[in-house]
Each structure stands twice: as structure tokens, then as C-alpha cells.
PDB file with one MODEL, atoms N, CA, C and O in Angstrom:
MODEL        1
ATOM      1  N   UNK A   1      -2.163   2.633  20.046  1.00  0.00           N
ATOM      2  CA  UNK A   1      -2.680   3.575  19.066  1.00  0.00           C
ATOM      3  C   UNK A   1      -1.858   3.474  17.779  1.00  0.00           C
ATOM      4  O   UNK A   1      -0.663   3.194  17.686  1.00  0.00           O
ATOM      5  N   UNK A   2      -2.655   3.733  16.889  1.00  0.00           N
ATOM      6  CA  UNK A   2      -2.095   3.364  15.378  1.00  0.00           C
ATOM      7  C   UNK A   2      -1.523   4.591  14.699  1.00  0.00           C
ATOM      8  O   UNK A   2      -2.115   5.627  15.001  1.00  0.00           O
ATOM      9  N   UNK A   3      -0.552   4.716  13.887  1.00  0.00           N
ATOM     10  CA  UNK A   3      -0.078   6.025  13.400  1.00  0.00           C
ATOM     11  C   UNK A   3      -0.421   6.162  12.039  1.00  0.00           C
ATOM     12  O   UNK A   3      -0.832   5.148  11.475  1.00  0.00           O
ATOM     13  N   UNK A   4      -0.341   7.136  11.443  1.00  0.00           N
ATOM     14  CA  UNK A   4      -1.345   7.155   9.886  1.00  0.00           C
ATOM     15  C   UNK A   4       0.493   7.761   9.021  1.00  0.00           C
ATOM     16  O   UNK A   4       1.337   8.602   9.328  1.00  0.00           O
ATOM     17  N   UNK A   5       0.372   6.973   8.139  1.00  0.00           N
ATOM     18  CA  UNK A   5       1.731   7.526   7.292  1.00  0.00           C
ATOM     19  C   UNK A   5       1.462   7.284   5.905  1.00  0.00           C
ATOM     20  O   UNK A   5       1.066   6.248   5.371  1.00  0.00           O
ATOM     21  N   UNK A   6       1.697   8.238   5.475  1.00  0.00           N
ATOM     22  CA  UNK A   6       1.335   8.737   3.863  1.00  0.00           C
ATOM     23  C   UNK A   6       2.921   8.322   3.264  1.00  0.00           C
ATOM     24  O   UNK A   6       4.015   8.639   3.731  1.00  0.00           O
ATOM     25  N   UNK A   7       2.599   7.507   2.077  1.00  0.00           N
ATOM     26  CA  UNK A   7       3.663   7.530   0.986  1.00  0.00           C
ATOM     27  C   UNK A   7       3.756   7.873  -0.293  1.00  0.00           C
ATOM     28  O   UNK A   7       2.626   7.648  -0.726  1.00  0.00           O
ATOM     29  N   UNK A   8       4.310   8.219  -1.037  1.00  0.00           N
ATOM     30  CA  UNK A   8       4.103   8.782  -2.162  1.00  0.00           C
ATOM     31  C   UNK A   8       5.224   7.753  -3.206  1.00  0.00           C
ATOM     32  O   UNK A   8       6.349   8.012  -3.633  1.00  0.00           O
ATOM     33  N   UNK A   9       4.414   6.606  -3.359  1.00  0.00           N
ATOM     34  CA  UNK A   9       5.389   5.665  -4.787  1.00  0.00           C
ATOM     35  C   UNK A   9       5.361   6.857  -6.003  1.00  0.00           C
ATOM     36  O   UNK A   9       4.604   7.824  -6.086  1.00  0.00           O
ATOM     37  N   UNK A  10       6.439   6.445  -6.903  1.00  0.00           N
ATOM     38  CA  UNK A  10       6.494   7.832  -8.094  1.00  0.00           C
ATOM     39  C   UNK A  10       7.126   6.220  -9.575  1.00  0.00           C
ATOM     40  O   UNK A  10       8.046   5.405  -9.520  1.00  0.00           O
ATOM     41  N   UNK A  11       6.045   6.484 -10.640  1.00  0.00           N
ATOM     42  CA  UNK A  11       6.947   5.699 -11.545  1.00  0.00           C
ATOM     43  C   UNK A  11       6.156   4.849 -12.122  1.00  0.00           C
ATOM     44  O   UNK A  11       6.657   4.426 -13.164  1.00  0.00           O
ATOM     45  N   UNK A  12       5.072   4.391 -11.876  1.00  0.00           N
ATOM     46  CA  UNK A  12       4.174   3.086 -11.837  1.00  0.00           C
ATOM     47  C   UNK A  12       4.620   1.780 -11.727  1.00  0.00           C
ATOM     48  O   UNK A  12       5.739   1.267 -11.733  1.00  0.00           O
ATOM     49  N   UNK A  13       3.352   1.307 -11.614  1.00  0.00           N
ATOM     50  CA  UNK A  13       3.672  -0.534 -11.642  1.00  0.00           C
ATOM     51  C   UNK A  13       5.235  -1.057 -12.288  1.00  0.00           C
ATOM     52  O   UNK A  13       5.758  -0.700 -13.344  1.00  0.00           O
ATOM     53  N   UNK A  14       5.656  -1.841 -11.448  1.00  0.00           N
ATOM     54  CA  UNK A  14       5.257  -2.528 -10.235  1.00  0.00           C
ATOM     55  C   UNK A  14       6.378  -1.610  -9.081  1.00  0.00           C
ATOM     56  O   UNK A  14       7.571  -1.303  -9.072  1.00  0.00           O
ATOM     57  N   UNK A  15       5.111  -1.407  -8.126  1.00  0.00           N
ATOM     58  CA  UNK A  15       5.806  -0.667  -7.076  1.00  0.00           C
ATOM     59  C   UNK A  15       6.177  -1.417  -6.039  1.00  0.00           C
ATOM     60  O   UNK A  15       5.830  -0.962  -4.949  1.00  0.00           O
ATOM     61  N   UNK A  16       6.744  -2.376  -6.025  1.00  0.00           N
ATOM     62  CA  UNK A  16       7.583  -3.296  -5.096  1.00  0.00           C
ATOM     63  C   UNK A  16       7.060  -3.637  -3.787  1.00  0.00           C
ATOM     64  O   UNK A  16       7.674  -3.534  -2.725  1.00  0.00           O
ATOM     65  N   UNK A  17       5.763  -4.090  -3.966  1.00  0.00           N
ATOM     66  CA  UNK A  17       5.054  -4.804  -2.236  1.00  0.00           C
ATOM     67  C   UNK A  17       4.029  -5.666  -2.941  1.00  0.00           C
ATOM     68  O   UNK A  17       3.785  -5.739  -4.145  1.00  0.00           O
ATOM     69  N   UNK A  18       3.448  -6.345  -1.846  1.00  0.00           N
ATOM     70  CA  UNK A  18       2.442  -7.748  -1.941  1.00  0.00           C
ATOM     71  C   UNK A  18       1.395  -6.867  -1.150  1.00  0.00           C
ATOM     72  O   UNK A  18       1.631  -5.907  -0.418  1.00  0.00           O
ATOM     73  N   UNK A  19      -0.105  -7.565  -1.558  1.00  0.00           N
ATOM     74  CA  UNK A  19      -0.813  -7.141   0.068  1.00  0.00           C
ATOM     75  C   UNK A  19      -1.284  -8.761  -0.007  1.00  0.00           C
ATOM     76  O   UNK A  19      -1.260  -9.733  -0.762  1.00  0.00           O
ATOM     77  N   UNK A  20      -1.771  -8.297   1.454  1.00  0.00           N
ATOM     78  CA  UNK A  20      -3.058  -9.706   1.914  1.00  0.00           C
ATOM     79  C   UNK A  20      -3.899  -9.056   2.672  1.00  0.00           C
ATOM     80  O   UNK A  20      -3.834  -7.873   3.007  1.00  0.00           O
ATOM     81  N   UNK A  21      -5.093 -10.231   3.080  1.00  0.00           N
ATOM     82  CA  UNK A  21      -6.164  -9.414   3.680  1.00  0.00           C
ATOM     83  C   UNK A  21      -6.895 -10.891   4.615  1.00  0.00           C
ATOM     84  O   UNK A  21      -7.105 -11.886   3.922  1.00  0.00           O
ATOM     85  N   UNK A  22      -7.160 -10.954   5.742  1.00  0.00           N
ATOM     86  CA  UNK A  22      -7.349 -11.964   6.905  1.00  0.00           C
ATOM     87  C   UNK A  22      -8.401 -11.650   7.363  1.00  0.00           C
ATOM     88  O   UNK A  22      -8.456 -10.639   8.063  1.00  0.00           O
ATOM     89  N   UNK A  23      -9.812 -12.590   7.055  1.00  0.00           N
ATOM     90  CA  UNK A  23     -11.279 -11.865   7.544  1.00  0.00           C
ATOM     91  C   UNK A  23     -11.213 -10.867   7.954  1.00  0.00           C
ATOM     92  O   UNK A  23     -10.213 -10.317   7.493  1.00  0.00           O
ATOM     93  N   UNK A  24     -11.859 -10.112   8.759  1.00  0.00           N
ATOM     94  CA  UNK A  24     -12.354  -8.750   8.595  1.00  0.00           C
ATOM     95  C   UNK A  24     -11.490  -7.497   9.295  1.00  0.00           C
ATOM     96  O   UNK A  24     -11.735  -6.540  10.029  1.00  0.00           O
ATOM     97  N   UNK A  25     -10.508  -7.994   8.727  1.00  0.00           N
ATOM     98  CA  UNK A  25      -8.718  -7.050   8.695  1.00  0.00           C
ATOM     99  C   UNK A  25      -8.628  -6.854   7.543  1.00  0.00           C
ATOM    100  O   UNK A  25      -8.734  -7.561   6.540  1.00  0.00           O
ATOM    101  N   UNK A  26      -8.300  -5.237   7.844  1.00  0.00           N
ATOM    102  CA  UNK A  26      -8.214  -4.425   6.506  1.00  0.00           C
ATOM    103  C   UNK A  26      -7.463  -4.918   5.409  1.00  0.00           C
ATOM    104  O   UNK A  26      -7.154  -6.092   5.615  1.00  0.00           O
ATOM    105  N   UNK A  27      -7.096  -4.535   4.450  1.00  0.00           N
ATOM    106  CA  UNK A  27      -5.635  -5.061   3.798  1.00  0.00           C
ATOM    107  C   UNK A  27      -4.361  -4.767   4.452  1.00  0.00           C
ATOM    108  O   UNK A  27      -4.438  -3.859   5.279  1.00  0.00           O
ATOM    109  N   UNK A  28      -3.338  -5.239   4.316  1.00  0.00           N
ATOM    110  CA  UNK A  28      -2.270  -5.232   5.350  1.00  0.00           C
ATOM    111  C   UNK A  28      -0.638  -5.608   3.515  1.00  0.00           C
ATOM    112  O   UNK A  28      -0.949  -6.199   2.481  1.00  0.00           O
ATOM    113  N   UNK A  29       0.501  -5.149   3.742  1.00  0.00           N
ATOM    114  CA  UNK A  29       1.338  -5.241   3.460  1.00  0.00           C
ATOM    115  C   UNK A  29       1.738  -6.501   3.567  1.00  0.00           C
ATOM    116  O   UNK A  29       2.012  -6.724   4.746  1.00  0.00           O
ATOM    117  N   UNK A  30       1.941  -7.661   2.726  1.00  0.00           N
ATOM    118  CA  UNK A  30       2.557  -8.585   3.155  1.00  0.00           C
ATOM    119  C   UNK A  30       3.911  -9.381   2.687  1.00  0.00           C
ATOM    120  O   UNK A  30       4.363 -10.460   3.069  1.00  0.00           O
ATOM    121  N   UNK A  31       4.389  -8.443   1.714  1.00  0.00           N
ATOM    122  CA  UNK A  31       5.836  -8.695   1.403  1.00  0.00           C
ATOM    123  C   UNK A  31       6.319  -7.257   0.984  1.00  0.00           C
ATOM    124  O   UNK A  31       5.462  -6.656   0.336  1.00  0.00           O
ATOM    125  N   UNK A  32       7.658  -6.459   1.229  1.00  0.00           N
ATOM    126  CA  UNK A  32       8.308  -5.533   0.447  1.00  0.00           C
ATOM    127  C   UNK A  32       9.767  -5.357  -0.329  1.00  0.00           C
ATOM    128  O   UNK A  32      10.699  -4.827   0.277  1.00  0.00           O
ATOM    129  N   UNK A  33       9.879  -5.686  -1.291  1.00  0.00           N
ATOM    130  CA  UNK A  33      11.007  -5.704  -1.860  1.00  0.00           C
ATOM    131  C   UNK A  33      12.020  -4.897  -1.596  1.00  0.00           C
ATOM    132  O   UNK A  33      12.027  -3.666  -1.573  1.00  0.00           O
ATOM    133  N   UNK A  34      13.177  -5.911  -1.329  1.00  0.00           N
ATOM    134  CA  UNK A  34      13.946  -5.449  -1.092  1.00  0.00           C
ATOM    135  C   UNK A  34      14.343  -4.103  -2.135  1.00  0.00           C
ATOM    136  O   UNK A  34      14.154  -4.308  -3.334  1.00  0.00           O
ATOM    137  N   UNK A  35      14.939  -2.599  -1.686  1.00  0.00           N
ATOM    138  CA  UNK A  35      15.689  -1.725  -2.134  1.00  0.00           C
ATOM    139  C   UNK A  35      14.762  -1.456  -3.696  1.00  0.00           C
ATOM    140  O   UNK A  35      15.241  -1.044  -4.753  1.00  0.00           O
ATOM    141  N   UNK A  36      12.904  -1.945  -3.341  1.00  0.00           N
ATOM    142  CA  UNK A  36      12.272  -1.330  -4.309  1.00  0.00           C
ATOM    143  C   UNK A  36      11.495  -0.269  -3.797  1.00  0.00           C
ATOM    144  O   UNK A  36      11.099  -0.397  -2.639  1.00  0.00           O
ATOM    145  N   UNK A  37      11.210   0.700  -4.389  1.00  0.00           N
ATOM    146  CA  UNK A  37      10.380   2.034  -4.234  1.00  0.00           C
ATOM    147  C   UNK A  37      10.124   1.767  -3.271  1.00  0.00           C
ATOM    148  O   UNK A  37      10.917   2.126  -2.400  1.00  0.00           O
ATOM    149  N   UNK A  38       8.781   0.925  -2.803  1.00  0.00           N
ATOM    150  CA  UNK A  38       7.896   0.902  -1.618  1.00  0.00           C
ATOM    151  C   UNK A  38       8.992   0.595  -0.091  1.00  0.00           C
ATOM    152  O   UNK A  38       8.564   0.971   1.001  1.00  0.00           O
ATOM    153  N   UNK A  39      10.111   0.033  -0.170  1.00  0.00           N
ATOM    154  CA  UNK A  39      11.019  -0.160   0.577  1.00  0.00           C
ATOM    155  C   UNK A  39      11.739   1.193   0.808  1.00  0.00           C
ATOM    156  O   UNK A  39      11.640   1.913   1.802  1.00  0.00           O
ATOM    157  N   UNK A  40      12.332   1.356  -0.081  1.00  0.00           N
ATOM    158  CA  UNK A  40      12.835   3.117  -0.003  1.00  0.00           C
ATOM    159  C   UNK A  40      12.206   4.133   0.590  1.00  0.00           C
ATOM    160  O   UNK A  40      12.682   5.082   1.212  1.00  0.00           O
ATOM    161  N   UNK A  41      11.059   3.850   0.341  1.00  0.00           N
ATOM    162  CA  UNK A  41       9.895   4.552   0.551  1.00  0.00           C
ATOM    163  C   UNK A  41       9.517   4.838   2.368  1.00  0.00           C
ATOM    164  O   UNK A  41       8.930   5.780   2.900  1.00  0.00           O
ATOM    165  N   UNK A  42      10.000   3.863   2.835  1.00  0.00           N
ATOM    166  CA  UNK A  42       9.728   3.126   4.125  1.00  0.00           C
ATOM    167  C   UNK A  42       8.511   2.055   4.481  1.00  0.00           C
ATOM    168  O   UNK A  42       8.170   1.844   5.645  1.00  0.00           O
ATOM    169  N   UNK A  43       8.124   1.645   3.761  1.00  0.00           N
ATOM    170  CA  UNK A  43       6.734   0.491   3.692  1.00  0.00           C
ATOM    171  C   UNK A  43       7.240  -0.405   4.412  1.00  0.00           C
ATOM    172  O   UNK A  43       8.411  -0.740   4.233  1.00  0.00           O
ATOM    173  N   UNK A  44       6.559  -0.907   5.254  1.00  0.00           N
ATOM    174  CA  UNK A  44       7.209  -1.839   6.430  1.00  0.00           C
ATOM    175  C   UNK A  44       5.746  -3.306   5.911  1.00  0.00           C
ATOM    176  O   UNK A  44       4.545  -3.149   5.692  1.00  0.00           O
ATOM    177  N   UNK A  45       6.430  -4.324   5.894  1.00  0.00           N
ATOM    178  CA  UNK A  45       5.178  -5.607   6.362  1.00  0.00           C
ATOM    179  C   UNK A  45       4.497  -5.543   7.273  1.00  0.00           C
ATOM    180  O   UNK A  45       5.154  -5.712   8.300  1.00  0.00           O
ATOM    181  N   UNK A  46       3.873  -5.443   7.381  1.00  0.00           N
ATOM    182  CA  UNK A  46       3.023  -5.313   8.356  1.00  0.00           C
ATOM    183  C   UNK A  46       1.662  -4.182   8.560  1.00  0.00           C
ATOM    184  O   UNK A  46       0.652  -4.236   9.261  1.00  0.00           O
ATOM    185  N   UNK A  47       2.227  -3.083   7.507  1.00  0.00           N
ATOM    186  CA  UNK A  47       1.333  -1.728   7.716  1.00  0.00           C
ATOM    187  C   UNK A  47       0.348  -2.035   7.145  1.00  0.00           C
ATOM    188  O   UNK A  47       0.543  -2.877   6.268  1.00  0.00           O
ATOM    189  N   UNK A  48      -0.929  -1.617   7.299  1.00  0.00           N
ATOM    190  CA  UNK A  48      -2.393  -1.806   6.872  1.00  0.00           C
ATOM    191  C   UNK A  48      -2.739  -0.633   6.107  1.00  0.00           C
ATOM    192  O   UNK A  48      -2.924   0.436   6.688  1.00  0.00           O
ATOM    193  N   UNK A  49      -2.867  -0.763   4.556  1.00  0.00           N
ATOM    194  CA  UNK A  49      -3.246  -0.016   3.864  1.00  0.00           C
ATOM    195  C   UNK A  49      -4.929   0.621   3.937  1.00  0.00           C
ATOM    196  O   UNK A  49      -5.983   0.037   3.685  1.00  0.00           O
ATOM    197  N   UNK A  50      -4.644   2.254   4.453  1.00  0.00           N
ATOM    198  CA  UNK A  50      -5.919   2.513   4.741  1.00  0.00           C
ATOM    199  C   UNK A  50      -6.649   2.824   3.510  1.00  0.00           C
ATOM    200  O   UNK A  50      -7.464   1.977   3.145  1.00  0.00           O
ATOM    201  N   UNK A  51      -6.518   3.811   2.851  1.00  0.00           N
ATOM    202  CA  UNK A  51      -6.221   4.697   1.505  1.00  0.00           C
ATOM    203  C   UNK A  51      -5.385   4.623   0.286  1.00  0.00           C
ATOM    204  O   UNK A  51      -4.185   4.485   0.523  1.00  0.00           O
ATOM    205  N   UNK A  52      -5.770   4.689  -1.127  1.00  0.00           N
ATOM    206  CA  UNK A  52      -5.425   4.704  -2.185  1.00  0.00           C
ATOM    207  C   UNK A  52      -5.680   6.332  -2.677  1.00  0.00           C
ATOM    208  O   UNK A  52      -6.731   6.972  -2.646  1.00  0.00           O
ATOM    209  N   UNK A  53      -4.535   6.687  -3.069  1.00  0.00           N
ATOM    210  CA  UNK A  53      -5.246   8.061  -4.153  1.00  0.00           C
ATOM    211  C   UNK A  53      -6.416   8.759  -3.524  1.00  0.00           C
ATOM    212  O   UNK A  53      -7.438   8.650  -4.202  1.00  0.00           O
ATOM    213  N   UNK A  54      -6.543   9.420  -2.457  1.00  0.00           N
ATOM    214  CA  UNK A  54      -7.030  10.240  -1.425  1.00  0.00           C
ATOM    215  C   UNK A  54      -8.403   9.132  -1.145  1.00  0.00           C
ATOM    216  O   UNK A  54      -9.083   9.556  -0.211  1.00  0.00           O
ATOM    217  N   UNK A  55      -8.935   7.859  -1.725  1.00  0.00           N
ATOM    218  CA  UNK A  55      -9.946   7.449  -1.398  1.00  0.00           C
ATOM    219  C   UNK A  55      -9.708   6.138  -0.641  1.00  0.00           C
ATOM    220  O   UNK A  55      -8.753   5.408  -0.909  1.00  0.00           O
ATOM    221  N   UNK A  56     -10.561   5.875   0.265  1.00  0.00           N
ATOM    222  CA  UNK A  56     -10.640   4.495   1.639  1.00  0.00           C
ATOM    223  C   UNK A  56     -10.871   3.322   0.524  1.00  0.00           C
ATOM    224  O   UNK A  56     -11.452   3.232  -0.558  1.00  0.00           O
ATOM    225  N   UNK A  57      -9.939   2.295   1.552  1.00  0.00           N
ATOM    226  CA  UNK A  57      -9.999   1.332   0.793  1.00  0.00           C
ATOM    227  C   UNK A  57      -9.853  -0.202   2.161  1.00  0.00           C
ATOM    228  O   UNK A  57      -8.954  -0.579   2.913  1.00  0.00           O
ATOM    229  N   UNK A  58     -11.207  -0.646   1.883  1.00  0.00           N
ATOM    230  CA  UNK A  58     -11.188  -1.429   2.883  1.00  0.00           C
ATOM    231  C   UNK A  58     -11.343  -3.480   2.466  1.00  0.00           C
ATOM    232  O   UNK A  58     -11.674  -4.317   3.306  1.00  0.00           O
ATOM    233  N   UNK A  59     -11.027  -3.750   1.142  1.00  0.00           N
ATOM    234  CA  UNK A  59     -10.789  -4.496   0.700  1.00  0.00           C
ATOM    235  C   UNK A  59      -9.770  -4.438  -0.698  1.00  0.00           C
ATOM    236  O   UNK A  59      -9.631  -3.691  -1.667  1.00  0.00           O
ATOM    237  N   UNK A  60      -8.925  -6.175   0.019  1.00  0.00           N
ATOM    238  CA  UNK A  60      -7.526  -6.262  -0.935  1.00  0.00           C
ATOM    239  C   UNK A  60      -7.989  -5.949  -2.160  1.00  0.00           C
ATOM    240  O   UNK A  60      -7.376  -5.050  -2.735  1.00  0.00           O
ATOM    241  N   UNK A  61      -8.957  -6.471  -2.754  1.00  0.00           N
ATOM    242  CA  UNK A  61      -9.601  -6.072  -4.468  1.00  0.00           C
ATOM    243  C   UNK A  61      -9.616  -4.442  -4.964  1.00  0.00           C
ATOM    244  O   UNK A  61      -9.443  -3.877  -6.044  1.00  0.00           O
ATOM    245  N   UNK A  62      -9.879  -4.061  -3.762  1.00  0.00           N
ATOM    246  CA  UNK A  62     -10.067  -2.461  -4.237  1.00  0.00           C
ATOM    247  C   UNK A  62      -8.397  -1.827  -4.660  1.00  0.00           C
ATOM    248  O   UNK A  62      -8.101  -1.064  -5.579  1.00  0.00           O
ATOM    249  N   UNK A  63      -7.579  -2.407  -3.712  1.00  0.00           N
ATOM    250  CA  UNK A  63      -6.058  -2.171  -3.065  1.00  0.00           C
ATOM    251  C   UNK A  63      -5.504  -2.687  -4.677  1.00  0.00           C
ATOM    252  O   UNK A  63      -4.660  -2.057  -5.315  1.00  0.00           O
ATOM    253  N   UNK A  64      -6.089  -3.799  -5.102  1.00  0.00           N
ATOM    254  CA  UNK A  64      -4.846  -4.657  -6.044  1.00  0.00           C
ATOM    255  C   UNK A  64      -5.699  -3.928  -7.441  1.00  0.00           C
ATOM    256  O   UNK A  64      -5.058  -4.036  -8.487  1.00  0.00           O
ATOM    257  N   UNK A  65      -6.896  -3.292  -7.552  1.00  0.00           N
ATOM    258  CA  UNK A  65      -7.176  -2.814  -8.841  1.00  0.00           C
ATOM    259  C   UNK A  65      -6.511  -1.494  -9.072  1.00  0.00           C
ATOM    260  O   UNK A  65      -5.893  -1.390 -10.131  1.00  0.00           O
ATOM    261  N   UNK A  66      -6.539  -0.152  -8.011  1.00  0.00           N
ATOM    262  CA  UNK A  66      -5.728   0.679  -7.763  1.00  0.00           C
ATOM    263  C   UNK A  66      -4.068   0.799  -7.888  1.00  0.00           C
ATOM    264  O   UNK A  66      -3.466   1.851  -8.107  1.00  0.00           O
ATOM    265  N   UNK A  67      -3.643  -0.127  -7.754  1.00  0.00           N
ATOM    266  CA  UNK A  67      -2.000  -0.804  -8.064  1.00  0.00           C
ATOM    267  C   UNK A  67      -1.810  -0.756  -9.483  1.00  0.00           C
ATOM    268  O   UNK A  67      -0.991  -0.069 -10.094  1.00  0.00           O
ATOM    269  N   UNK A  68      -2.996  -1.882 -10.127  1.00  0.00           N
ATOM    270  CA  UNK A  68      -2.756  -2.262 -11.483  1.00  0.00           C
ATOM    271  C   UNK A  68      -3.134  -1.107 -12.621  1.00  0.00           C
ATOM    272  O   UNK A  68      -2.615  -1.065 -13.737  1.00  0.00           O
ATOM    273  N   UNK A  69      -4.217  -0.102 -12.086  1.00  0.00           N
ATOM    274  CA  UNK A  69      -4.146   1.097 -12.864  1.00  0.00           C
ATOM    275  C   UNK A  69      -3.834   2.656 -12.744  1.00  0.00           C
ATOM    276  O   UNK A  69      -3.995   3.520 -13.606  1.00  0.00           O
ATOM    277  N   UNK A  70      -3.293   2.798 -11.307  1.00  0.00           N
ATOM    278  CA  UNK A  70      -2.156   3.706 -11.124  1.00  0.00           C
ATOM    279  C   UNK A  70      -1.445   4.036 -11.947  1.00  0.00           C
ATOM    280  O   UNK A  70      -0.618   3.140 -12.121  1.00  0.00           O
ATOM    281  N   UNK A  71      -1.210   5.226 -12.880  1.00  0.00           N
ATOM    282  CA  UNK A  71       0.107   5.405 -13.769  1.00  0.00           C
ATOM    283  C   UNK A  71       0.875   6.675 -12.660  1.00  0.00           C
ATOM    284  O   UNK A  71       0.157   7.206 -11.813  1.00  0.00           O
ATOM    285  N   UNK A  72       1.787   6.916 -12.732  1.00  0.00           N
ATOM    286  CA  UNK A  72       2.863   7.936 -12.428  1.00  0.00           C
ATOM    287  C   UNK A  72       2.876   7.733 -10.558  1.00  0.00           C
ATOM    288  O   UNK A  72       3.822   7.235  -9.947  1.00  0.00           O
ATOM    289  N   UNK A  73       1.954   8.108 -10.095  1.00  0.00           N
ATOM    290  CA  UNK A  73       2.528   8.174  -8.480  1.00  0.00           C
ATOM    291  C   UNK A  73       0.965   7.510  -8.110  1.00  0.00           C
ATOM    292  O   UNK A  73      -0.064   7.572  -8.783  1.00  0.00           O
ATOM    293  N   UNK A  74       1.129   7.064  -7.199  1.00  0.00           N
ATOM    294  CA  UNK A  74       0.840   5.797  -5.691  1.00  0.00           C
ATOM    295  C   UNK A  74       0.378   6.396  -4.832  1.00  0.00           C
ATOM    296  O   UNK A  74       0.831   5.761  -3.879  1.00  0.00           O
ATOM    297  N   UNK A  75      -0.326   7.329  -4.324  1.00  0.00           N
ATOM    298  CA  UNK A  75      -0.323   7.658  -2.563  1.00  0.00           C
ATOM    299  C   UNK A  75      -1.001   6.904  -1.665  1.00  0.00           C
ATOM    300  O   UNK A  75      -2.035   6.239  -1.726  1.00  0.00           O
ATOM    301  N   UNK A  76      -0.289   7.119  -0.906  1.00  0.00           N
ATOM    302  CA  UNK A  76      -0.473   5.426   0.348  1.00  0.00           C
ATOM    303  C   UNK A  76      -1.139   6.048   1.533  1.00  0.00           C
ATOM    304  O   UNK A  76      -0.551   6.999   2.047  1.00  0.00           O
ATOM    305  N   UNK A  77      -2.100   5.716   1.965  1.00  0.00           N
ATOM    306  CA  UNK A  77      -2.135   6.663   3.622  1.00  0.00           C
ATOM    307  C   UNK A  77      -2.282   4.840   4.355  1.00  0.00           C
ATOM    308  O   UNK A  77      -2.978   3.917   3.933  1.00  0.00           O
ATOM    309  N   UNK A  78      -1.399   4.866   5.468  1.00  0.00           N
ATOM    310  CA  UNK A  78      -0.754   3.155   5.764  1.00  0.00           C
ATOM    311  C   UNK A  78      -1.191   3.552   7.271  1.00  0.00           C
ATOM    312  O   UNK A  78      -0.875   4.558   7.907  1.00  0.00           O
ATOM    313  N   UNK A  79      -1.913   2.596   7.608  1.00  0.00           N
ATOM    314  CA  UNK A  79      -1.674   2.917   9.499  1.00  0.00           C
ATOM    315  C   UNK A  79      -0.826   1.531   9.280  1.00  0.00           C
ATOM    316  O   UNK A  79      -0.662   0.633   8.454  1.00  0.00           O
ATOM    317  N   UNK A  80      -0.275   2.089  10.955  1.00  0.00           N
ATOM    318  CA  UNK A  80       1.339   1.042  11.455  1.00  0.00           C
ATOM    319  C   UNK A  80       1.213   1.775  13.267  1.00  0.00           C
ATOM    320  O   UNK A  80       2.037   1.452  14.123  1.00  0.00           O
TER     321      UNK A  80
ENDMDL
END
């Protein structure tokens, strides 16, 4: 069973992670910088980004446009 964990990045771009996305697997975390926000934060590689900014997000495109026009805070809802 999967656990649902909310993060809250604060600051904007660039909030210190990669995603990727593997046929019909959600988007997923696939690098986190070291001792950047999303690391601090607790963002682990591996977690599958469910949610952006209270809305579902089930492709990387949706994930990487949300990133790039995010100003001030990030909210993450991540299953892991």
C-alpha cells in the first residue's frame, strides 16, 4: 500500500528535483538535489507525483509546466 505525502516547496523555481515518466506510470521523481528545498523537504527518488497545487496530475508535461510557472510555493501530494 502506497502512502500519500504532501510537501510544501516555498521560493520558486528551481525547486531542486527532476521528474520522469515510464509508459503508463504516473510521473515519478527522478533525481533530488542534494541539500535543495525538495531534499530538505524530504522528496525521496522514487516518489510518484500525484498532485500539483490541489489539482491531479497524471502526465510529466502537466508536472514540468506547473514547476515552470509556480511562483512562491509548490504543493506536492507524492505517493511513496
Amino acid at each position: 500500500m502506497m502512502n500519500t505525502v504532501t510537501l510544501n516547496l516555498v521560493g520558486g523555481p528551481p525547486w531542486g528535483f527532476r521528474i520522469a515518466q515510464e509508459d503508463n506510470e504516473p510521473p515519478f521523481v527522478s533525481q533530488v538535489l542534494l541539500e535543495g528545498r525538495a531534499y530538505n523537504e524530504g522528496m525521496r527518488v522514487g516518489d510518484y507525483i500525484d498532485g500539483i497545487n490541489g489539482e491531479d496530475c497524471a502526465f510529466a508535461d502537466q508536472v514540468h509546466q506547473k514547476m515552470r510557472t509556480t511562483k512562491g510555493v509548490l504543493r506536492l501530494r507524492l505517493k511513496r
